[in-house]
N, CA, C and O atoms as a printed pandas DataFrame, in Angstrom:
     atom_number atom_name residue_name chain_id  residue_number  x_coord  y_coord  z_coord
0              1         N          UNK        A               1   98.242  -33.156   13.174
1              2        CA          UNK        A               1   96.836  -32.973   13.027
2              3         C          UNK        A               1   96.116  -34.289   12.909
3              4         O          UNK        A               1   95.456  -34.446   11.881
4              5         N          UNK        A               2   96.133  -35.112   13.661
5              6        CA          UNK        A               2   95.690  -36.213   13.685
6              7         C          UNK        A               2   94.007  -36.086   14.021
7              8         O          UNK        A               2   93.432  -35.312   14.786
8              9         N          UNK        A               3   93.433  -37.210   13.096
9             10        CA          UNK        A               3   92.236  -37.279   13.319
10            11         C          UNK        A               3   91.462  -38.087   13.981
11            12         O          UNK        A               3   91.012  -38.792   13.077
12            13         N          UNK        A               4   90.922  -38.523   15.128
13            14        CA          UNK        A               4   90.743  -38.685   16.351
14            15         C          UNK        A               4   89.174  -39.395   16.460
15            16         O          UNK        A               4   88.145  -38.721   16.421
16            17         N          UNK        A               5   89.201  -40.703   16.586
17            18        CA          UNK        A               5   87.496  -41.194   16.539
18            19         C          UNK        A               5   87.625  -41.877   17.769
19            20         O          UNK        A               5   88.458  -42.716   18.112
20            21         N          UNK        A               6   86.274  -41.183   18.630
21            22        CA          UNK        A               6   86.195  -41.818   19.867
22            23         C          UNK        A               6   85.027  -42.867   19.796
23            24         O          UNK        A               6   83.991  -42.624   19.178
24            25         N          UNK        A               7   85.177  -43.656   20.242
25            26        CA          UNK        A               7   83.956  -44.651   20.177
26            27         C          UNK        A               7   83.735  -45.063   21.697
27            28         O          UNK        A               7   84.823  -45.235   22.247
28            29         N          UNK        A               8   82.490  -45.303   22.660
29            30        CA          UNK        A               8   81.883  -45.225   23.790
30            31         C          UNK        A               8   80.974  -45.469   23.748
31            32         O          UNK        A               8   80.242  -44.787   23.032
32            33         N          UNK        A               9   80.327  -46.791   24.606
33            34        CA          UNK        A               9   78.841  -47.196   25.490
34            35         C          UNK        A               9   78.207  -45.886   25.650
35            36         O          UNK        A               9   78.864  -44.875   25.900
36            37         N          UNK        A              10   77.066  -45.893   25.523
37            38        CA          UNK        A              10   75.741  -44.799   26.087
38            39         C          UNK        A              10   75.964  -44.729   27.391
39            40         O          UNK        A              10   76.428  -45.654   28.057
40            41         N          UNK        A              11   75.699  -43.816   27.746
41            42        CA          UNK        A              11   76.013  -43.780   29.649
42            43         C          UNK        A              11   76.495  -42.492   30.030
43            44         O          UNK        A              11   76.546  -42.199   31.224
44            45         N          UNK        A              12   76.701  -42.031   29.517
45            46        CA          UNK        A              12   78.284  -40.741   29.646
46            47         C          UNK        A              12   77.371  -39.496   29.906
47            48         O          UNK        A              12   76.326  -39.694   29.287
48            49         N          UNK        A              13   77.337  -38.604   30.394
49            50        CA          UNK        A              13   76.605  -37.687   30.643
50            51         C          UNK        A              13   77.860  -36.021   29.770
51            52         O          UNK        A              13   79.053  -35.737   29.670
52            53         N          UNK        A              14   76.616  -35.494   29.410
53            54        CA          UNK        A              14   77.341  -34.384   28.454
54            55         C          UNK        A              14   79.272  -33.785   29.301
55            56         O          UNK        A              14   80.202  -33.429   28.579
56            57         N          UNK        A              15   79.342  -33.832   30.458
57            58        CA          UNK        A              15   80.535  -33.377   30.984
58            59         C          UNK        A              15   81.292  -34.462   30.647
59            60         O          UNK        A              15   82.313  -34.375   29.965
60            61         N          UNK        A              16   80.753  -35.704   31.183
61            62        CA          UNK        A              16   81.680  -36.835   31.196
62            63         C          UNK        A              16   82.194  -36.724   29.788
63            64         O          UNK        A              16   83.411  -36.683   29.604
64            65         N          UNK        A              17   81.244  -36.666   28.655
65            66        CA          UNK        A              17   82.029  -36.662   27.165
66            67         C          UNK        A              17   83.174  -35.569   26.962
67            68         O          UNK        A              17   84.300  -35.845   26.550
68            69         N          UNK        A              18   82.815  -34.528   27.245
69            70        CA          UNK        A              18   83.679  -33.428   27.363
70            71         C          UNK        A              18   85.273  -33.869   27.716
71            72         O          UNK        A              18   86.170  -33.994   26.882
72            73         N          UNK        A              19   85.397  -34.093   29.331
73            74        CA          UNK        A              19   86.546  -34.434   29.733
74            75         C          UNK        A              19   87.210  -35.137   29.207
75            76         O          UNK        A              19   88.430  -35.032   29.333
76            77         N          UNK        A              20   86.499  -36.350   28.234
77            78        CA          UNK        A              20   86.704  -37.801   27.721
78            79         C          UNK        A              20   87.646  -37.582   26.351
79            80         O          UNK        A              20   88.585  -38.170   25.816
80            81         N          UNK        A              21   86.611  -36.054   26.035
81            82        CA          UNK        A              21   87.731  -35.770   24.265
82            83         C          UNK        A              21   88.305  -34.561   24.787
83            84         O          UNK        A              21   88.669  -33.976   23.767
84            85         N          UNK        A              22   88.629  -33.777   25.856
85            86        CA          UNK        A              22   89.879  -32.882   26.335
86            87         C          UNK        A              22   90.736  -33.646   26.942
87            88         O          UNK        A              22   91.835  -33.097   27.023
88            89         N          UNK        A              23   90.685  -34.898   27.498
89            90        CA          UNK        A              23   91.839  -35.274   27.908
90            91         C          UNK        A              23   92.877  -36.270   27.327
91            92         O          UNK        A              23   94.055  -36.505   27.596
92            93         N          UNK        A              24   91.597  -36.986   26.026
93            94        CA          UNK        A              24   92.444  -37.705   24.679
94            95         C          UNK        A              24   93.450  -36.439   24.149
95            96         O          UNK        A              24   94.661  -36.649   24.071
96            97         N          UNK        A              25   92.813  -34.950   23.745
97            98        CA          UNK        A              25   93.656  -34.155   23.031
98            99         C          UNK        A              25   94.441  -34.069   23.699
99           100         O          UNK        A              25   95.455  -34.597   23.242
100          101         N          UNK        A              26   94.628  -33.466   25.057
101          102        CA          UNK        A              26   95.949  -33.630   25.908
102          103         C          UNK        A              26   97.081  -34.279   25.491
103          104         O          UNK        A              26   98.144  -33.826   25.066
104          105         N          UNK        A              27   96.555  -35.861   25.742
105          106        CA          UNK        A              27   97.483  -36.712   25.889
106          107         C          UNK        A              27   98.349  -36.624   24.075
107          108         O          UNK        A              27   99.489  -36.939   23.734
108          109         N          UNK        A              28   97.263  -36.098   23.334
109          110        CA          UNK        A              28   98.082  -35.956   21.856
110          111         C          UNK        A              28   98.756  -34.890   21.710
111          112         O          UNK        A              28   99.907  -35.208   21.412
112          113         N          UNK        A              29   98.610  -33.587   21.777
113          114        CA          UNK        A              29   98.953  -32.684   22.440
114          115         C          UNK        A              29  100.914  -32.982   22.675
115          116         O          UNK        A              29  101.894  -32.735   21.971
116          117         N          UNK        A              30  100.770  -33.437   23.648
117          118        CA          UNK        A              30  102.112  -33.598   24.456
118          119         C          UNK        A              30  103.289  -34.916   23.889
119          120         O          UNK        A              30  104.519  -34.960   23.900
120          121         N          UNK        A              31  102.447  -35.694   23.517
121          122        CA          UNK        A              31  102.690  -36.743   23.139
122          123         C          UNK        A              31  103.558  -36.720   21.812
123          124         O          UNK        A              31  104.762  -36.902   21.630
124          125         N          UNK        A              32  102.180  -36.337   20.677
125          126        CA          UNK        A              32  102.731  -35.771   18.797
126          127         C          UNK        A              32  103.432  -34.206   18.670
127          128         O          UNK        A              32  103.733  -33.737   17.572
128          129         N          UNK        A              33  103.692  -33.320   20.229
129          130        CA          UNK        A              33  104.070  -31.764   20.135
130          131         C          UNK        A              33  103.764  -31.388   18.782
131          132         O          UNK        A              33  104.475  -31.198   17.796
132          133         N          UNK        A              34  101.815  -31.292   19.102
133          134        CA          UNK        A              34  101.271  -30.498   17.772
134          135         C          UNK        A              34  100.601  -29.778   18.370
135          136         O          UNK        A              34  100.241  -30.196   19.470
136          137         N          UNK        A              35  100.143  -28.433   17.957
137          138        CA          UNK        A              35   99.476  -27.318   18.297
138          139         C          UNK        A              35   98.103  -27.452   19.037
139          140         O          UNK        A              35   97.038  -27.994   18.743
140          141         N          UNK        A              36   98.560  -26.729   20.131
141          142        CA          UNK        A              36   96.744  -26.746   20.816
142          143         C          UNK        A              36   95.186  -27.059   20.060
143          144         O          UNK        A              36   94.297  -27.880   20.284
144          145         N          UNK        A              37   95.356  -26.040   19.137
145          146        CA          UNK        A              37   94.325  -26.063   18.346
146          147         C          UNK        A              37   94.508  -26.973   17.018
147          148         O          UNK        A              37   93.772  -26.897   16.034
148          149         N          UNK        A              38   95.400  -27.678   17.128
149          150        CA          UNK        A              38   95.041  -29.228   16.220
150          151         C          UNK        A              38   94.349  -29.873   16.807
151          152         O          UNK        A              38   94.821  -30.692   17.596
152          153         N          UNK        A              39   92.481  -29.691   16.573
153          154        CA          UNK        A              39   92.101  -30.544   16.722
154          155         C          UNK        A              39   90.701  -31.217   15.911
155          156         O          UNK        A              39   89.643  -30.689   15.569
156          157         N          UNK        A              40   91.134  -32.394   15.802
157          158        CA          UNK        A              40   89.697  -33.170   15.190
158          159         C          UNK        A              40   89.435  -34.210   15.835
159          160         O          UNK        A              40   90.289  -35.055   16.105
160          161         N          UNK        A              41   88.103  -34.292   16.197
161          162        CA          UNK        A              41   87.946  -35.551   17.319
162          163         C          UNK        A              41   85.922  -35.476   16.680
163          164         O          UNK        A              41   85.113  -34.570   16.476
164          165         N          UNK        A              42   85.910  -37.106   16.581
165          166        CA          UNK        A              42   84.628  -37.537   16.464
166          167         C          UNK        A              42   84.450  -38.419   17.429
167          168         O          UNK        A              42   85.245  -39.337   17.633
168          169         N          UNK        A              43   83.232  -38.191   18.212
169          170        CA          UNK        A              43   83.100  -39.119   19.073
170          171         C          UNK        A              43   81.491  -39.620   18.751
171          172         O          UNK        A              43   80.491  -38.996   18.396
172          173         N          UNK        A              44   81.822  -41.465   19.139
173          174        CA          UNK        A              44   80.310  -41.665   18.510
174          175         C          UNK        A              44   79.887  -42.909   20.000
175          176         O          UNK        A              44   80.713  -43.529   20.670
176          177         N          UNK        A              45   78.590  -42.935   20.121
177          178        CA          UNK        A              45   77.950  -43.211   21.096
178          179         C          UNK        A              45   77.163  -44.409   20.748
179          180         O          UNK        A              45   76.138  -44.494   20.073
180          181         N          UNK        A              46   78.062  -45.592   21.529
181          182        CA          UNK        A              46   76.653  -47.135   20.834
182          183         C          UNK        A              46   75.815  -47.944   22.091
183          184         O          UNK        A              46   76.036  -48.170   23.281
184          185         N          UNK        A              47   74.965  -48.179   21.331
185          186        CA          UNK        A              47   73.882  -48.777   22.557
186          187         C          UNK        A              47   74.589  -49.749   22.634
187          188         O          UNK        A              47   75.343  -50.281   21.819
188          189         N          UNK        A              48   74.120  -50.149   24.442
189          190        CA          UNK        A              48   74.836  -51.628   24.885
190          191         C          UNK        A              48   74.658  -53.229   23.801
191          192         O          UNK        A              48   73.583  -53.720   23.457
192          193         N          UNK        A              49   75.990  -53.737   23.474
193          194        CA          UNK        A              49   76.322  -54.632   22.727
194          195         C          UNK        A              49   76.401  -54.182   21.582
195          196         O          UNK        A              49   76.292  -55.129   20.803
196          197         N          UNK        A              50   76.541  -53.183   21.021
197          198        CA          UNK        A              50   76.626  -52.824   19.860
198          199         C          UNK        A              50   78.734  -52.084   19.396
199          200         O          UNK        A              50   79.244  -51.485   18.449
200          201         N          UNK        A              51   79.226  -52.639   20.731
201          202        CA          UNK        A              51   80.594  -51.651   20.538
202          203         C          UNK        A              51   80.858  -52.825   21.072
203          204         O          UNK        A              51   80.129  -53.007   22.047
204          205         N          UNK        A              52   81.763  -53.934   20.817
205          206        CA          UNK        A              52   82.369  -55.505   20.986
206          207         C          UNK        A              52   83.469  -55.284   21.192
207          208         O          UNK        A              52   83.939  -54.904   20.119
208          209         N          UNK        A              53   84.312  -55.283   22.032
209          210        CA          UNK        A              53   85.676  -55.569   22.115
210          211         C          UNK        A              53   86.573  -56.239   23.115
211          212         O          UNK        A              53   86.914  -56.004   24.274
212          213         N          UNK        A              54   86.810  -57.116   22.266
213          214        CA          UNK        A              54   87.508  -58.840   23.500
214          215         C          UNK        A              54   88.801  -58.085   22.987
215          216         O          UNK        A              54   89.259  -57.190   22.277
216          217         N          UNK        A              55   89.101  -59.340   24.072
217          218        CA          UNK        A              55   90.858  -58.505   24.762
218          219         C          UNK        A              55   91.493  -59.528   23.830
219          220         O          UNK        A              55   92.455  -59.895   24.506
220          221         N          UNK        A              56   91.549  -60.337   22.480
221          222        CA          UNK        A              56   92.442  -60.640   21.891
222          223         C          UNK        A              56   93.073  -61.681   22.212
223          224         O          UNK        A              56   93.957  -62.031   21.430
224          225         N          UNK        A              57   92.848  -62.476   23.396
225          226        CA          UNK        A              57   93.293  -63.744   24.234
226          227         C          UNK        A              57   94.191  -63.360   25.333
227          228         O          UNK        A              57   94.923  -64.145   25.936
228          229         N          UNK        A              58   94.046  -61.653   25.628
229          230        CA          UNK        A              58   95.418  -61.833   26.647
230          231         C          UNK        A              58   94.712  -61.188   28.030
231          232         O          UNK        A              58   95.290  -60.509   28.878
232          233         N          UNK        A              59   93.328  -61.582   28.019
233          234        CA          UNK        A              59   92.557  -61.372   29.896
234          235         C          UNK        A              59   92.338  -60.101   29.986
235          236         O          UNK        A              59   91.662  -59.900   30.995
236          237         N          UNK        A              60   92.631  -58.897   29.292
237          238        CA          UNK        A              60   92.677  -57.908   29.922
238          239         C          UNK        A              60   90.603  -57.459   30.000
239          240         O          UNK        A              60   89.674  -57.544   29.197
240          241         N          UNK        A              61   90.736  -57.065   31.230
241          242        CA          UNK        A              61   88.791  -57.176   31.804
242          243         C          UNK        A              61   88.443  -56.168   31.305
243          244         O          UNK        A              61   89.075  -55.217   31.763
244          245         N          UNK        A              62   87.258  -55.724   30.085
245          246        CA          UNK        A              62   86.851  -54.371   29.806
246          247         C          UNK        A              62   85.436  -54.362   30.707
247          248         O          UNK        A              62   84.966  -55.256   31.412
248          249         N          UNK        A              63   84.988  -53.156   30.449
249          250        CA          UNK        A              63   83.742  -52.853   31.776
250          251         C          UNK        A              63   82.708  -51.844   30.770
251          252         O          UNK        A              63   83.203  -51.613   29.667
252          253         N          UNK        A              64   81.777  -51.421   30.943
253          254        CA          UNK        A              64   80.989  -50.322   30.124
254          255         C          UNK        A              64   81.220  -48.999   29.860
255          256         O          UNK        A              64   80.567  -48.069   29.387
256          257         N          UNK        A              65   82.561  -49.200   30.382
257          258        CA          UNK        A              65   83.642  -47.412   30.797
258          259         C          UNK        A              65   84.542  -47.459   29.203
259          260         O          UNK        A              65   85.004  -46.385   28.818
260          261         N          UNK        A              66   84.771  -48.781   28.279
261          262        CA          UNK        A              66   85.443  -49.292   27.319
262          263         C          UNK        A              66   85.371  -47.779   26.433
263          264         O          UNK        A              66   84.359  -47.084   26.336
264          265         N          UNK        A              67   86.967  -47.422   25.715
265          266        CA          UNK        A              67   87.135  -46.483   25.111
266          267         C          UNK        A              67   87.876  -46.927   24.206
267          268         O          UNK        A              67   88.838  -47.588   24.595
268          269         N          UNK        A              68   87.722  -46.752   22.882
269          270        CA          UNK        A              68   88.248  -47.374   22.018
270          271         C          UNK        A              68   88.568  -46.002   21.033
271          272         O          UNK        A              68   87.602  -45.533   20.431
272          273         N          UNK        A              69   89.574  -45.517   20.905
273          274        CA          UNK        A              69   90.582  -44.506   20.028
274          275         C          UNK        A              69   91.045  -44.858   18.509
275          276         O          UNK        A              69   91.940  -45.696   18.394
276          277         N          UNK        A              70   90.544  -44.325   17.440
277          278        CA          UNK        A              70   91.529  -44.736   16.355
278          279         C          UNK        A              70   91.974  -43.031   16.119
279          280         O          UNK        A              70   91.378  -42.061   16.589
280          281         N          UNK        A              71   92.858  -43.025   15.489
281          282        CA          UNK        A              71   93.691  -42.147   15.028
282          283         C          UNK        A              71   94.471  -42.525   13.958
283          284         O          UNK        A              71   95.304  -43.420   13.816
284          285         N          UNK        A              72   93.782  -41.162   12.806
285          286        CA          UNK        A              72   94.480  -41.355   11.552
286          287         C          UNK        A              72   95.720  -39.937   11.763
287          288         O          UNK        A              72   95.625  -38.749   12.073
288          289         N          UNK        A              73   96.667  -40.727   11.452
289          290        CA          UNK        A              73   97.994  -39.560   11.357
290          291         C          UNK        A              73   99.034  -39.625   10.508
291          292         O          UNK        A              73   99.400  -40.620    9.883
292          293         N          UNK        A              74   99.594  -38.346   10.493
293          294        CA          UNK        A              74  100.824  -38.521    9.267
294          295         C          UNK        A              74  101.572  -39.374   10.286
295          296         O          UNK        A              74  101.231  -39.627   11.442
296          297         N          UNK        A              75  103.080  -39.917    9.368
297          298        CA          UNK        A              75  104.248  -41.069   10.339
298          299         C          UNK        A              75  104.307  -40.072   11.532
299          300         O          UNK        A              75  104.407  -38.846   11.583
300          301         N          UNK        A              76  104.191  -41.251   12.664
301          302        CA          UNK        A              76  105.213  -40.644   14.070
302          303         C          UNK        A              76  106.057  -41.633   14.505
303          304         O          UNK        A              76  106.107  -42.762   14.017
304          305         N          UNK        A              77  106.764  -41.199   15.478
305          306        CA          UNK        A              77  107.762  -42.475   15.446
306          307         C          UNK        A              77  107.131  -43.916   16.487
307          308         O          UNK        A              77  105.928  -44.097   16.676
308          309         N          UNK        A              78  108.028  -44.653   16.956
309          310        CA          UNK        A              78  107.301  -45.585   17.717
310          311         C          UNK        A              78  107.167  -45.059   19.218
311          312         O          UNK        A              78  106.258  -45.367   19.989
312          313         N          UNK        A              79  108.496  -44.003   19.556
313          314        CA          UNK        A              79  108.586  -43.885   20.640
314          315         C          UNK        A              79  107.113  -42.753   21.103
315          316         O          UNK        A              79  106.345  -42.899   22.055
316          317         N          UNK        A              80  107.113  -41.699   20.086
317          318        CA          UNK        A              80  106.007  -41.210   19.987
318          319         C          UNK        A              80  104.582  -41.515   20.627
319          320         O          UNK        A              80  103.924  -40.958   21.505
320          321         N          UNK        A              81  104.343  -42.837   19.677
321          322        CA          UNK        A              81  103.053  -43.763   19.783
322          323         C          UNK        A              81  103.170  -44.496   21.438
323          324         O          UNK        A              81  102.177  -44.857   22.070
324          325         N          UNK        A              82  103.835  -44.549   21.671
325          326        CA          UNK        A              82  104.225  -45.682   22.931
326          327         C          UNK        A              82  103.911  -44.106   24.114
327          328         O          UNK        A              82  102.992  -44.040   24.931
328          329         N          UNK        A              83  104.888  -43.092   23.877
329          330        CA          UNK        A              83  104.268  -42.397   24.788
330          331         C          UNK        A              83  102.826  -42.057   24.959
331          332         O          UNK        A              83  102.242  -42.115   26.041
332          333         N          UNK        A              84  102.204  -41.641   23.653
333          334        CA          UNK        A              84  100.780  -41.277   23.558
334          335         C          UNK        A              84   99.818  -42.492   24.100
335          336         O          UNK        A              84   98.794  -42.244   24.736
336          337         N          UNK        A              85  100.354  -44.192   23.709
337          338        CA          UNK        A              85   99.514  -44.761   24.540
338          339         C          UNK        A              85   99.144  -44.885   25.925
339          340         O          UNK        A              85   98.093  -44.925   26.564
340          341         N          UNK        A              86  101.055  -44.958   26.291
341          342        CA          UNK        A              86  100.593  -44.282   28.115
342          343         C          UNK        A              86  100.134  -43.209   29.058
343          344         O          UNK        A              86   99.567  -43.131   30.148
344          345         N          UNK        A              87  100.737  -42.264   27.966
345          346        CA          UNK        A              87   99.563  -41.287   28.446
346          347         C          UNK        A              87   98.582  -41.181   28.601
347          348         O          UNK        A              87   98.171  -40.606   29.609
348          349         N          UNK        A              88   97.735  -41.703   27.644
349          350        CA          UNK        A              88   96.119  -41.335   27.655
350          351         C          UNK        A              88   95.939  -41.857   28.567
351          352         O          UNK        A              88   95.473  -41.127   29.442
352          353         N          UNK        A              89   96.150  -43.294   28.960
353          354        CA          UNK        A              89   95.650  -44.182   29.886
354          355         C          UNK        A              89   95.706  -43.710   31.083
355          356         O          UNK        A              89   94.746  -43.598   31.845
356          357         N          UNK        A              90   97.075  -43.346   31.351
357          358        CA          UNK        A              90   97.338  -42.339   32.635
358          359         C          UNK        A              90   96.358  -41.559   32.653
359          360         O          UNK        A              90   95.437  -41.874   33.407
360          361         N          UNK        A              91   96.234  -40.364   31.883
361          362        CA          UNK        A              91   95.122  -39.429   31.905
362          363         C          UNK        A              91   93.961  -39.604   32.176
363          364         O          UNK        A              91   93.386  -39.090   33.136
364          365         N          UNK        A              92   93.463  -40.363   31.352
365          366        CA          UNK        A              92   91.742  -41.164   31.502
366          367         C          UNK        A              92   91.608  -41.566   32.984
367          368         O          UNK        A              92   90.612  -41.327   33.667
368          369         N          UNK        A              93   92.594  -42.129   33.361
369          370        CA          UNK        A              93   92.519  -42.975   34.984
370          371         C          UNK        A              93   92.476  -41.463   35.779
371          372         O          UNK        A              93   91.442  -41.265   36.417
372          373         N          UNK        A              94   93.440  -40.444   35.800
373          374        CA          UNK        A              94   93.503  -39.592   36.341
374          375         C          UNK        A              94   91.781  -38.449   36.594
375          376         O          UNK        A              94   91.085  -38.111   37.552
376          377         N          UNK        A              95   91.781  -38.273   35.379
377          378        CA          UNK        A              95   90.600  -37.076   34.993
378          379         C          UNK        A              95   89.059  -37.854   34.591
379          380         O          UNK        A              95   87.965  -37.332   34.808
380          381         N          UNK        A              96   89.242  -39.054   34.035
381          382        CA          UNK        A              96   88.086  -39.635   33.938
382          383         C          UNK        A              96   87.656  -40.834   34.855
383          384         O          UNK        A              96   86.460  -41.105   34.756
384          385         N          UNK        A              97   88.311  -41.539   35.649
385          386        CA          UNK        A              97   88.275  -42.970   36.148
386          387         C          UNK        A              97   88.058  -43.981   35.366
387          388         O          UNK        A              97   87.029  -44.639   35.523
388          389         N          UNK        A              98   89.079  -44.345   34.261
389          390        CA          UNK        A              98   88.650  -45.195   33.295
390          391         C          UNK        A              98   89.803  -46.045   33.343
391          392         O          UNK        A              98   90.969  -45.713   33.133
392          393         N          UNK        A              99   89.352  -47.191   33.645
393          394        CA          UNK        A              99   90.848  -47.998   34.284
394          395         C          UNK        A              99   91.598  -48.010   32.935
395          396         O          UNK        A              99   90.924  -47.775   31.932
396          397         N          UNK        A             100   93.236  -48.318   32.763
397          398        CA          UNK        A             100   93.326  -48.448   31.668
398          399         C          UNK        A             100   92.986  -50.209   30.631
399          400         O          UNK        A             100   93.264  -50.183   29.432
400          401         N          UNK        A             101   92.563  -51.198   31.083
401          402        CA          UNK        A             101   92.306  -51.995   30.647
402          403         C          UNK        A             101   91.245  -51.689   30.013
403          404         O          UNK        A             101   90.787  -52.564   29.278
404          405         N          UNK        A             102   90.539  -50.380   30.096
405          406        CA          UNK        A             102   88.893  -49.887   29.414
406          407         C          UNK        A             102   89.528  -49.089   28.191
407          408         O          UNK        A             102   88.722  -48.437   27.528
408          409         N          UNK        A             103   90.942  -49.049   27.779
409          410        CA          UNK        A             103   91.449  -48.067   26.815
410          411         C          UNK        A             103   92.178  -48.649   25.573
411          412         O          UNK        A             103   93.389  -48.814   25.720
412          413         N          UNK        A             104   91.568  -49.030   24.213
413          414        CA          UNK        A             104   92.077  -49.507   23.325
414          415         C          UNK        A             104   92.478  -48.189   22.505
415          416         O          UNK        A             104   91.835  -47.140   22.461
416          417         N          UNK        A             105   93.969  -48.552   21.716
417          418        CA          UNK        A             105   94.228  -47.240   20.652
418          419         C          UNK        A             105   94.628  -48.121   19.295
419          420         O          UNK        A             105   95.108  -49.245   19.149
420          421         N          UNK        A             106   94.175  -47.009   18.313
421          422        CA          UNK        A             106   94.803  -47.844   16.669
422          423         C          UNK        A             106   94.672  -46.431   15.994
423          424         O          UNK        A             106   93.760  -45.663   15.686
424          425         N          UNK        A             107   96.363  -46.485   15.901
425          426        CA          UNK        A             107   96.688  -45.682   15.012
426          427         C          UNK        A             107   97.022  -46.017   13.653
427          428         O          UNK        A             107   97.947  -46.811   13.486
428          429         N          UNK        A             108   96.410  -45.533   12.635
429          430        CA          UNK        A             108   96.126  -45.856   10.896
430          431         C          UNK        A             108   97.395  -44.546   10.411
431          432         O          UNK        A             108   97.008  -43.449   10.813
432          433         N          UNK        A             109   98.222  -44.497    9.959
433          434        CA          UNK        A             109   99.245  -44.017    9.252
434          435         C          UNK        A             109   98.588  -43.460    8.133
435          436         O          UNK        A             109   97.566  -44.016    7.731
436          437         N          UNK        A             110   99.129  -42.177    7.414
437          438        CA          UNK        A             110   98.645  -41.968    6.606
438          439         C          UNK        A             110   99.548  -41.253    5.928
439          440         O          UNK        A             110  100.631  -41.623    6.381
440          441         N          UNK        A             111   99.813  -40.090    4.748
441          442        CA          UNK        A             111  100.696  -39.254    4.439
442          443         C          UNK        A             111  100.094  -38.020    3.492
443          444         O          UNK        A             111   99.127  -38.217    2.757
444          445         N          UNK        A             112  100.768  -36.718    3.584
445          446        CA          UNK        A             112  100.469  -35.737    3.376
446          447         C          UNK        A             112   99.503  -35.471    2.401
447          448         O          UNK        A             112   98.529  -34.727    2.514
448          449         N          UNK        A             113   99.950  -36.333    1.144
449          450        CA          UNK        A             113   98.743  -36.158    0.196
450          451         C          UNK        A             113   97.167  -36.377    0.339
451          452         O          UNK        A             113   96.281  -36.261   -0.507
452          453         N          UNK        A             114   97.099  -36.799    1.934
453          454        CA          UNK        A             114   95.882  -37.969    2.054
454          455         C          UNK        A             114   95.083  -36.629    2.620
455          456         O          UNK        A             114   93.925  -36.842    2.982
456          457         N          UNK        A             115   95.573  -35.286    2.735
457          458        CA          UNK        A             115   94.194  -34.339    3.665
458          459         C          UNK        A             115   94.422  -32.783    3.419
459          460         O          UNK        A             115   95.249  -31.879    3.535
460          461         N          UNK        A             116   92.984  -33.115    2.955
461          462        CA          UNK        A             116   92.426  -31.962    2.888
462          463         C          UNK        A             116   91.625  -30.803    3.760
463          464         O          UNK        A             116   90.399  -30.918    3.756
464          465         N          UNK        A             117   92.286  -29.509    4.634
465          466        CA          UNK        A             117   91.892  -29.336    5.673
466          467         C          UNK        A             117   90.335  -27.955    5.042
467          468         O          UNK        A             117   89.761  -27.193    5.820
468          469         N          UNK        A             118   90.019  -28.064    3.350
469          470        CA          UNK        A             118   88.758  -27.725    3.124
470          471         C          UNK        A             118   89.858  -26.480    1.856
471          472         O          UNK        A             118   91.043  -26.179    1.709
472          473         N          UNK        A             119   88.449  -26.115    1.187
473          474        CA          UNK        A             119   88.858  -25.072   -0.068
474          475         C          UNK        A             119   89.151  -25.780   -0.979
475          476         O          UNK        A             119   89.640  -25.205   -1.951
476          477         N          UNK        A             120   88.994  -27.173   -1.048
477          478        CA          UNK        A             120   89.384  -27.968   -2.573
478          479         C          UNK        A             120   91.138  -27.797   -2.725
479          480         O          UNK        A             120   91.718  -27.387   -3.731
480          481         N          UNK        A             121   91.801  -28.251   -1.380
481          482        CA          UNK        A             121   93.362  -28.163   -2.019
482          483         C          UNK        A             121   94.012  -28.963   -0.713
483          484         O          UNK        A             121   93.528  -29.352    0.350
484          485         N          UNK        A             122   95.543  -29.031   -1.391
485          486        CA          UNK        A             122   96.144  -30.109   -0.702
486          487         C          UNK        A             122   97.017  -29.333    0.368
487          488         O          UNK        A             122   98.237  -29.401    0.225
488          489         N          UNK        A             123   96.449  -28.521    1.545
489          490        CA          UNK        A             123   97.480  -27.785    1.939
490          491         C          UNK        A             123   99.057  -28.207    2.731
491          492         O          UNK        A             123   99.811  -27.358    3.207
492          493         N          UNK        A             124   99.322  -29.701    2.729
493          494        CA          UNK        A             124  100.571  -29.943    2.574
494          495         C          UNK        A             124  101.353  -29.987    1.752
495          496         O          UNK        A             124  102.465  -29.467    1.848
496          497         N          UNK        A             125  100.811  -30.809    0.471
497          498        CA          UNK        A             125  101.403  -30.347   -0.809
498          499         C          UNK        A             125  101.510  -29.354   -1.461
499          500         O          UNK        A             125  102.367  -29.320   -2.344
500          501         N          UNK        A             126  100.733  -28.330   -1.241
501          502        CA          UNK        A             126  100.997  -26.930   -1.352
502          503         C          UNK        A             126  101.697  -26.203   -0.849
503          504         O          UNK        A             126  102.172  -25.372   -1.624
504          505         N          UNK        A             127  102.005  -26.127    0.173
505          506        CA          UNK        A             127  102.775  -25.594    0.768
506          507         C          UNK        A             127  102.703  -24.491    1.808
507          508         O          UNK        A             127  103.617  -23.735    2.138
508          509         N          UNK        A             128  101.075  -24.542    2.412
509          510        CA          UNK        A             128   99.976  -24.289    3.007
510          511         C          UNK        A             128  100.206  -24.103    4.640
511          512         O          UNK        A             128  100.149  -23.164    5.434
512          513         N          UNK        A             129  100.543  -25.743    4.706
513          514        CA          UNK        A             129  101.068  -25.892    6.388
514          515         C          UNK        A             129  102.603  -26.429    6.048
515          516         O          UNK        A             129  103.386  -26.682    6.963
């Protein structure tokens, strides 16, 4: 049940967003083999220059298509994460045209005690899910 923040340039027209957070879940989906309907995804929309992201010193060219993913999740493994990064990218290129040099991911680790899915309780530590 990973929680899913999309961040994106203004530009995107209501479908384009659509495809943009069905084809991130996909790629998690297949990737974390968690339930269809695990899903939480925020996606937030910034005016030009207001969403910065240099490639870190290693060239890679971003464009105004730039998608930047964090994801908070319980542990997955590395191989996990490594698939889910190529996937998306694959995907995005496939269903959205978003080269993958336009696709940053950061996944934040977290653990069971950390979520609450509402009702004032810990339904992992409970014994819930």
């Amino acid at each position: 049940m990973p929680l899913i923040r999309i961040d994106v340039v203004e530009g995107r027209n209501q479908q384009e967003l659509n495809m943009l957070k069905e084809t991130i879940h996909r790629a998690m989906v297949i990737a974390f083999e968690v339930p269809e309907r695990d899903r939480y995804q925020i996606l937030t929309q910034h005016k030009p220059g207001f969403l910065v992201a240099e490639d870190t010193g290693l060239d890679i060219p971003r464009t105004d298509k730039f998608v930047l993913i964090q994801m908070i999740s319980r542990p997955r493994s590395a191989e996990q994460k490594k698939k889910f990064y190529s996937l998306v990218c694959q995907l995005l290129k496939e269903n959205c045209g978003i080269e993958t040099s336009d696709v940053m991911t950061s996944i934040v680790v977290n653990s069971d005690e950390d979520w609450s899915f509402g009702l004032g309780r810990a339904q992992f530590l409970e014994g819930d899910l």
